[in-house]
C-alpha positions as CSV (number, residue, x, y, z in Angstrom):
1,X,145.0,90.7,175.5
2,X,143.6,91.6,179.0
3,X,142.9,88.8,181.6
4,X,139.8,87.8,182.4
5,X,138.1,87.8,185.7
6,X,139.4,84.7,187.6
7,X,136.2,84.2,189.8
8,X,133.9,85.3,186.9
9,X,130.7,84.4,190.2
10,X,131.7,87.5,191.4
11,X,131.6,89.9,187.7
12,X,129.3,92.6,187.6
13,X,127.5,92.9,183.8
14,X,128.7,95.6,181.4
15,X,125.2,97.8,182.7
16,X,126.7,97.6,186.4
17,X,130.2,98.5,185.7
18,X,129.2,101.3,183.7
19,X,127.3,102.9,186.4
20,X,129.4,102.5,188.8
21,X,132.2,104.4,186.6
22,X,129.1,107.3,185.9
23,X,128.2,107.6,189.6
24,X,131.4,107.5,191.1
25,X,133.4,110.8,191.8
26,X,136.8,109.4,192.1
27,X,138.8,106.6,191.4
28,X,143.1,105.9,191.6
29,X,144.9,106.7,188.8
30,X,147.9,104.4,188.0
31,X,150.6,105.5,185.4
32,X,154.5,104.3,184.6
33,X,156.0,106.0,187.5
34,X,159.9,106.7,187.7
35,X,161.9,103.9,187.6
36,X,159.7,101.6,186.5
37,X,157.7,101.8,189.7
38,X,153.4,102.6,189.5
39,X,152.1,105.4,190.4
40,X,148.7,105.8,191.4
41,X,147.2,109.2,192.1
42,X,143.2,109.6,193.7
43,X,141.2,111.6,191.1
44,X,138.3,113.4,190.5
45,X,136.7,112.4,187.1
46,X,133.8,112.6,184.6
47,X,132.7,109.5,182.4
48,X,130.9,110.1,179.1
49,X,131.3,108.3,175.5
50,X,133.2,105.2,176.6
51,X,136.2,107.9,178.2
52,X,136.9,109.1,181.3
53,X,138.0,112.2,181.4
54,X,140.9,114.8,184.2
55,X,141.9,117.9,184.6
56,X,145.7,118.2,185.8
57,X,148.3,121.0,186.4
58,X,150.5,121.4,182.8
59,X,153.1,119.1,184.3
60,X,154.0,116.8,187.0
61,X,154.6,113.2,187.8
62,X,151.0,112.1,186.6
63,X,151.9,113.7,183.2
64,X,155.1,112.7,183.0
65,X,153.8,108.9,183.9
66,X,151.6,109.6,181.0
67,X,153.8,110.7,178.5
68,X,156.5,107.7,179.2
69,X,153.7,105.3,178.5
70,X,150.1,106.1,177.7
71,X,148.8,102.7,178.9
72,X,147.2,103.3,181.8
73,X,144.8,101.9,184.8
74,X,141.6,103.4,186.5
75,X,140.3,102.1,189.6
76,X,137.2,103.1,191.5
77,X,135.2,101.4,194.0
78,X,131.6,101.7,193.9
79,X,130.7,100.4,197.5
80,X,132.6,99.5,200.2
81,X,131.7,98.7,203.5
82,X,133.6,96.3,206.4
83,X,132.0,93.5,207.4
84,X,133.8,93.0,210.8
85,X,131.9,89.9,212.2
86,X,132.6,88.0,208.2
87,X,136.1,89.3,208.1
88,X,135.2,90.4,205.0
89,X,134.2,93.6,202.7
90,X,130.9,94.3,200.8
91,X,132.0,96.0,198.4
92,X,131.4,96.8,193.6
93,X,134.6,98.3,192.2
94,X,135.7,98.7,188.2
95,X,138.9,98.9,187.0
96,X,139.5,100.5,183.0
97,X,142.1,100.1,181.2
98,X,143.1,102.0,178.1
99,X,145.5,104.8,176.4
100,X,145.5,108.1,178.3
101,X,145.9,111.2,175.9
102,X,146.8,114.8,176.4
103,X,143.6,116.6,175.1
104,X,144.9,118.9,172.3
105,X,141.2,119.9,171.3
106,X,139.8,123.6,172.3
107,X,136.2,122.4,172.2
108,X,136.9,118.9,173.5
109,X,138.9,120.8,176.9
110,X,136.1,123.1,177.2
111,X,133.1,120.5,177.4
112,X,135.3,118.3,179.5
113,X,135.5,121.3,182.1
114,X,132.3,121.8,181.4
115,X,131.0,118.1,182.7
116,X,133.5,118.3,185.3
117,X,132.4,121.4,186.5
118,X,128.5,120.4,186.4
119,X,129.3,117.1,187.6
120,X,131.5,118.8,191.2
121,X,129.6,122.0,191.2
122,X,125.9,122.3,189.2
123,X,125.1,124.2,192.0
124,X,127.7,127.4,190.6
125,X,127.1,127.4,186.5
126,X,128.7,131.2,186.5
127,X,131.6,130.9,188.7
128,X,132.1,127.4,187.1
129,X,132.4,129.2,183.4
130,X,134.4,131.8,185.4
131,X,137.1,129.2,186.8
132,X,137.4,127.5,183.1
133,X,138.5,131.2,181.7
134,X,140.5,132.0,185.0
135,X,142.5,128.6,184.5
136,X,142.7,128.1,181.1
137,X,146.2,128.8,180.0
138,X,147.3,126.5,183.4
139,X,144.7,123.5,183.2
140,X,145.3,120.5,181.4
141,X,142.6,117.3,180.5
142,X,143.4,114.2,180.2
143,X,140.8,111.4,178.3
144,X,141.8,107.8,178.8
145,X,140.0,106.2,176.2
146,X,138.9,102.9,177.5
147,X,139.8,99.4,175.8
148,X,138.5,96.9,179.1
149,X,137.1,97.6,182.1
150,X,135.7,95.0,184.2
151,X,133.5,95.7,187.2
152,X,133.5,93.0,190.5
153,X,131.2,92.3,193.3
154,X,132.6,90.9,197.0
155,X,131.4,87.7,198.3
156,X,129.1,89.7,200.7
157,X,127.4,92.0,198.3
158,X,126.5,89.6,196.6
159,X,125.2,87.9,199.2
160,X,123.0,90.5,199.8
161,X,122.1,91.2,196.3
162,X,120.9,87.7,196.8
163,X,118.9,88.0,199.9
164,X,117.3,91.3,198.5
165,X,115.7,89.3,195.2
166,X,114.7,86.9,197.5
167,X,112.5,89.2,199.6
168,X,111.0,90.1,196.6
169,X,110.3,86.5,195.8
């Protein structure tokens, strides 16, 4: 159903891809725009049980993307660094692909807040429970449950992925 990875050298394990979709703090959002065209939208996000979850206004293009086709596309790139003198990028990205629901869920809305809020701001636990109250009635979360991702590695990080283990040898 989903293609695989056509230089599969370069295909980070399940373990790597994971992380980088737990550490990262946004990614590009891509949805059935109008008229056919994508639209991809930067968000922040949370990862936890195989889902990544957003918060959103109650409506707008991203929802409407959403609700005119819940397959969707998450992209977010781990590293990235220009390597001027290789022409050439050292860089780890994972893309997920899945079905994007509207959370309906009371308790699921309020933990995904929760983890977004923790994940953003641990610093600010009270104002963070204050915001969820305050914006309640106007905040919306999204969950794309995941079906594929696959995470990649440029030719230059793993170039020096290779060197590093070979220091060590």
């Amino acid at each position: 159903m989903f293609r695989e990875l056509r230089r599969k050298n370069q295909q980070l394990s399940e373990t790597e891809a994971r992380s980088i979709l737990k550490n990262g703090t946004h990614g590009v959002l891509s949805v059935q725009g109008d008229d056919g065209y994508p639209y991809g939208v930067p968000m922040n996000y949370v990862y936890g049980d195989d889902a990544i979850y957003f918060h959103c206004a109650k409506e707008g293009h991203k929802l409407e993307g959403v609700r005119r086709s819940d397959k969707v596309s998450f992209c977010v790139v781990g590293e990235d660094e220009v390597i001027p003198e290789a022409f050439s990028t050292a860089y780890t990205s994972v893309i997920a692909f899945g079905r994007a629901e509207i959370v309906a869920d009371e308790k699921e809305k309020r933990e995904a807040l929760r983890l977004l809020a923790e994940r953003f701001s641990p610093e600010f636990g009270e104002e963070g429970e204050a915001a969820i109250r305050s914006s309640w009635n106007d905040v919306c979360i999204v969950r794309l449950n995941i079906e594929h991702a696959v995470g990649k590695a440029g030719r230059e990080q793993i170039k020096r992925e290779e060197a590093r283990y070979a220091s060590f040898l």
